[in-house]
N, C-alpha and C positions, 0 to 999 in steps of 0.2 A: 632336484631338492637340495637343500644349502646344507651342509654337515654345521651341525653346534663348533664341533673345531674350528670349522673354517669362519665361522662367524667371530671366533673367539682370536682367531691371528690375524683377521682385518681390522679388529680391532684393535691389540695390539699393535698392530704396525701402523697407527692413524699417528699422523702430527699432531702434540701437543703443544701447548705454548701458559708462560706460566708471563707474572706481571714484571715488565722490565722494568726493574728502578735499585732502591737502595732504602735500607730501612731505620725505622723511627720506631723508638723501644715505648712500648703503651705505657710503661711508669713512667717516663718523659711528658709525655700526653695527660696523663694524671696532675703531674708539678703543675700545669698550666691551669689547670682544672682546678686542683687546690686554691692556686690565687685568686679565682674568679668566686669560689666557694667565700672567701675572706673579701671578697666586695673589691677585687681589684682584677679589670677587665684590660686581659694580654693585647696589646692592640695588635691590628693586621701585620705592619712592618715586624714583629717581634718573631711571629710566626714563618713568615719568612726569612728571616735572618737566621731562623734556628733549621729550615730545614736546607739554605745552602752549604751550613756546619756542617748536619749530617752527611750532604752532597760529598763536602770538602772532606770527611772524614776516609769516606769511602775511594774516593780517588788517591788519598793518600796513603790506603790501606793500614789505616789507625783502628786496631784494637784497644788500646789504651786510652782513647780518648785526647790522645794529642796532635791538636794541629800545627804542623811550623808553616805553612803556607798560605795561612788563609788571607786574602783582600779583598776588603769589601768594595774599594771602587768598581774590582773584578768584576761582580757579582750586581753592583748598582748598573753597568754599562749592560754586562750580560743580559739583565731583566728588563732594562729599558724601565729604570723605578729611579727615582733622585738622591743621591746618595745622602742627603739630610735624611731623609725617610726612614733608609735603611738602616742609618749612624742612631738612630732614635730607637731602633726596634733592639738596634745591639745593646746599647748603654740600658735598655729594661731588663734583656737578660742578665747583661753584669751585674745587675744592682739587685738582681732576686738567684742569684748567683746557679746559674743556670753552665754557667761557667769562669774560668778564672785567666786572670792573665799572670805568665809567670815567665822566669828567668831561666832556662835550660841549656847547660852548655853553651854560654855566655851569647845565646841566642833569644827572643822573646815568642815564648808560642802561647798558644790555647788551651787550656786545662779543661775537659768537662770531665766532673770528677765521679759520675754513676757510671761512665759509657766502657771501662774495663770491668765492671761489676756485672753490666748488664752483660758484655760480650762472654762471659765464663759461663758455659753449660752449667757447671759446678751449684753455683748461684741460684740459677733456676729447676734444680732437680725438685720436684713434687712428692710427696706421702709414698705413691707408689715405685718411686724408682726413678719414675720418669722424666725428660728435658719440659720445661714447656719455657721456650723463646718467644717471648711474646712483644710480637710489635705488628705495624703496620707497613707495606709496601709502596714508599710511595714512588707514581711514576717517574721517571726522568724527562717523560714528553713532556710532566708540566711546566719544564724549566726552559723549555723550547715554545712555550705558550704565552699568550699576552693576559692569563687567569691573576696569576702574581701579583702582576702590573695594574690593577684593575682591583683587585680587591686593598692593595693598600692605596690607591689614589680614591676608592672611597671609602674608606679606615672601614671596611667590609670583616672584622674579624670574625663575629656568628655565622657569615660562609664560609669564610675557609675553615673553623669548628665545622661544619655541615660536613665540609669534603673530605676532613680527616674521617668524620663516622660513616662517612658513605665508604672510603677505602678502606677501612677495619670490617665492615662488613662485605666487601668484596673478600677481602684476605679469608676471612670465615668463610664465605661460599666456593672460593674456590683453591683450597687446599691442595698443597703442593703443586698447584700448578698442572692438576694432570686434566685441562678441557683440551677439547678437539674444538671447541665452538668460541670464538672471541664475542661475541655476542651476547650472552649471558646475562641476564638481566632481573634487579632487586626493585620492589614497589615500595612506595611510601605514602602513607595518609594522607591528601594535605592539609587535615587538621594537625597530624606531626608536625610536618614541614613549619606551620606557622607557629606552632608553640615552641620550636628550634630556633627559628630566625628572627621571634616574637615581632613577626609582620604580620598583614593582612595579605588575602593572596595576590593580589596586585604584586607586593612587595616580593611574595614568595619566588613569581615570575619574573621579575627584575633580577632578584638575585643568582637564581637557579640559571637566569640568560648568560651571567656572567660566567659561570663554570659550563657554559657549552662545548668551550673546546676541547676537554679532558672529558666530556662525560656526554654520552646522546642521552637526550631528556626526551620522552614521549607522554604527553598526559593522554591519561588514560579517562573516558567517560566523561569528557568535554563536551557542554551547553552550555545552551544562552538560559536566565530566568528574568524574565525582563527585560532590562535591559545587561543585566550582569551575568558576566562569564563564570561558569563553577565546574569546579573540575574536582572527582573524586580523588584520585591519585595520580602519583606521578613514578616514572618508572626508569631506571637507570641503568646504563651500560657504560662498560671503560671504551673511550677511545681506541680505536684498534690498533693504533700506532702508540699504545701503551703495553701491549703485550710483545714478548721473543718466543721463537721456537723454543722450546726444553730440550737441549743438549744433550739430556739424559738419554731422549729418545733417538735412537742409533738407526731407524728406519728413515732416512731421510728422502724426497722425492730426488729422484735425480737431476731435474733440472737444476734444484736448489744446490746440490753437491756441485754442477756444471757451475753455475754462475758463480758459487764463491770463490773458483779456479780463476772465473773470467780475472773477476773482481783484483783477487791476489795478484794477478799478472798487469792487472794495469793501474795499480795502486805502486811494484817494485817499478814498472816499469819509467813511472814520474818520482821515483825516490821521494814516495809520500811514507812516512811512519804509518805502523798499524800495529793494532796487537788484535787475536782472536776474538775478542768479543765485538771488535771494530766492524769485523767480517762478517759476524752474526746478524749484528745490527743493519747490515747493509742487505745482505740477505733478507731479511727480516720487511725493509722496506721495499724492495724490489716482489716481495709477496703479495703486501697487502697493497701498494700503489701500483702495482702492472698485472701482474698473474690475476688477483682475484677479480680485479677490472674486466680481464678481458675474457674473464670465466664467465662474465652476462651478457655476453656476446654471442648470439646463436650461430651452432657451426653447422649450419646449413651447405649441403654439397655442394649445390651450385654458384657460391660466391668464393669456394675455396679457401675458407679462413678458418686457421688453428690457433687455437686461443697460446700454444705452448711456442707455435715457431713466430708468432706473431710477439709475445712477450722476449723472446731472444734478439729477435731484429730489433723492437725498440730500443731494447739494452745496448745492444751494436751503434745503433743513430746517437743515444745519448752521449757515449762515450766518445765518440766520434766529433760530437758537438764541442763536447768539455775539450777536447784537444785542440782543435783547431781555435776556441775562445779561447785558448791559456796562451797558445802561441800569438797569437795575436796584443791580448791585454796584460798576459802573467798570470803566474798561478793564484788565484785570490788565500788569503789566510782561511785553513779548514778546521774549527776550534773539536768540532765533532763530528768523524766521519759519519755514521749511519745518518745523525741530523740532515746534514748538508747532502749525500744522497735523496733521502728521502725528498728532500724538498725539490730537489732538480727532477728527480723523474714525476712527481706530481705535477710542477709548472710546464713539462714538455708535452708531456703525453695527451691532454686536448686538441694541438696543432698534429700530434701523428694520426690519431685517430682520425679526421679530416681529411687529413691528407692522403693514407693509404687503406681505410675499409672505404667499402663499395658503398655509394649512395645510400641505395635501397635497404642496404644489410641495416644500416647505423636510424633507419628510418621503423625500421620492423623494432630494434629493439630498443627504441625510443618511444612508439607507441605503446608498446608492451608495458613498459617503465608506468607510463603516462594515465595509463588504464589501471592498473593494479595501484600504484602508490598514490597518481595525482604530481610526481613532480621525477625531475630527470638525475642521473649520477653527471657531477660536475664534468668527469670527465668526456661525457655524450653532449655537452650543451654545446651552441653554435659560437664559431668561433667572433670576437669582437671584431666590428669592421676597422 
């Protein structure tokens, strides 16, 4: 029989993971709201521009709301968006003064002039005593996404409006960060959805296609009537590769503790820069693109496969790869560790899987897949000839 205690310290000792990004202060989000209230609709570019600010702010560790570093070519190359676009969406902040340009120690930076107001507890203490910091978290995977790009090439501002109220209601559901489950998922009407996007659903679906890569979309109570497709609701999850473990929590699996050693030794060992969050985030991808992969992998005795020493060897092959390709080409420019991880151990790990599980194994849990879902994990699909 299970002690309540012992229920209660497994649970405590469970991985949490809270939303990896940088945040956008909900009075920010209101200014934008104001204008649209006043018959003046923020276009896409604007919205973007304001949240690589916030990006910039946070990398620069500006409480006060000043940037000395910000460029926007940076930012137009980074997104893969035109730097007219982007030049457009800035000059609308300027001119509804969203921010300011000024002369600092005979230097030119960026003034936003709520974002010291906003950063002071003080500011936001409530009736009873209390903080309430009120913003939205938004991810940083979606700056690693082609979502951006895509919504101001089709001047899409009513979605990215959609995406911001979908992450303030993720924020609300998933307070401080303490899930065990990345999964987690919020409904919406799609009578909502089209009085938001003031489309038909046709349109809803176009749009909502656009934000697939930050968000799994599942419609929920999909038929045909006629000849027309109707769908009651639609049902939302963050990307998993928009969540970090919670640091806070001191119970860490030990392979994860293993690999971030791995990691730090062969990160000094190529005199790459890093700081601790680099290492988190690498961690972070090494969980949900190898570990959880090979967690749906049945460990069946007779094929001899650990989903633990199997996710160590690929990490050994990957690394192993990246050096012999740097010796060969050079080291390529790495703007963001955990990014540039992630993406490597996702592009390899198809050809490992192939290569070293057993026929049969990789056949059992692909019919498995096949049979319950109707379709396969990218990393089980057959390799291109």
């Amino acid at each position: 029989m299970v002690k309540k205690q012992d229920l209660k310290s497994k649970e405590n000792s469970a991985i949490t993971y809270k939303i990896d990004g940088f945040p956008m202060h909900q009075e920010e989000l209101d200014a934008f709201r104001f204008l649209k209230n006043e018959g003046i609709q923020p276009p896409a570019s604007a919205y973007v521009v304001y949240l690589t600010m916030m990006k910039q702010l946070q990398t620069e560790s500006s409480k006060r709301g000043i940037l000395k570093d910000y460029k926007l070519s940076f930012w137009a190359k980074n997104l893969n968006i035109p730097y007219s676009s982007l030049y457009y969406g800035y000059q609308f902040l300027r001119k509804y003064v969203f921010f300011s340009e000024k002369i600092m120690g005979g230097v030119e930076v960026l003034h936003f002039p709520n974002i010291e107001k906003l950063n002071n507890p003080e500011s936001n203490r409530v009736k009873d005593g209390s903080f309430d910091l009120n913003y939205l978290t938004i991810p940083n995977y979606l700056l690693e996404t082609n979502v951006l790009a895509e919504l101001v090439r089709t001047s899409n501002s009513k979605t990215i409006e959609l995406l911001f109220s979908l992450l303030n209601q993720f924020r609300a559901g998933l307070r401080q960060g303490k899930i065990t489950n990345t999964s987690k998922t919020f409904d919406r009407n799609i009578k909502t959805l089209k009085s938001e996007l003031n489309k038909k659903a046709k349109g809803v679906r176009s749009a909502l296609n656009l934000l697939s890569p930050i968000l799994d979309i599942t419609y929920i109570n999909k038929h045909m009537r006629g000849m027309q497709l109707w769908i009651e609701k639609v049902s939302f999850a963050l990307n998993k590769n928009c969540f970090v473990e919670n640091t806070a929590n001191k119970d860490i699996h030990p392979i994860l503790a293993t690999m971030s050693k791995e990691f730090e030794y062969f990160l000094s060992r190529h005199s790459i820069a890093f700081k601790g969050l680099d290492l988190r985030n690498m961690v972070t991808a090494f969980r949900f693109e190898i570990l959880e992969n090979f967690k749906k992998i049945p460990q069946e005795k007779e094929f001899n496969f650990e989903y633990l020493k199997a996710s160590k060897d690929y990490v050994s092959y990957t690394l192993h790869y990246l050096e012999k390709l740097w010796l060969e080409e050079g080291r390529p420019t790495i703007r963001v560790l955990g990014a540039y991880f992630r993406k490597v151990f996702r592009g390899g790990l198809n050809y490992w899987v192939y290569t070293n599980v057993p026929e049969e194994l990789l056949y059992n849990i692909k019919f498995k897949q096949l049979t319950e879902k109707g379709l396969i994990d990218d990393f089980l699909k057959p390799l291109a000839a």
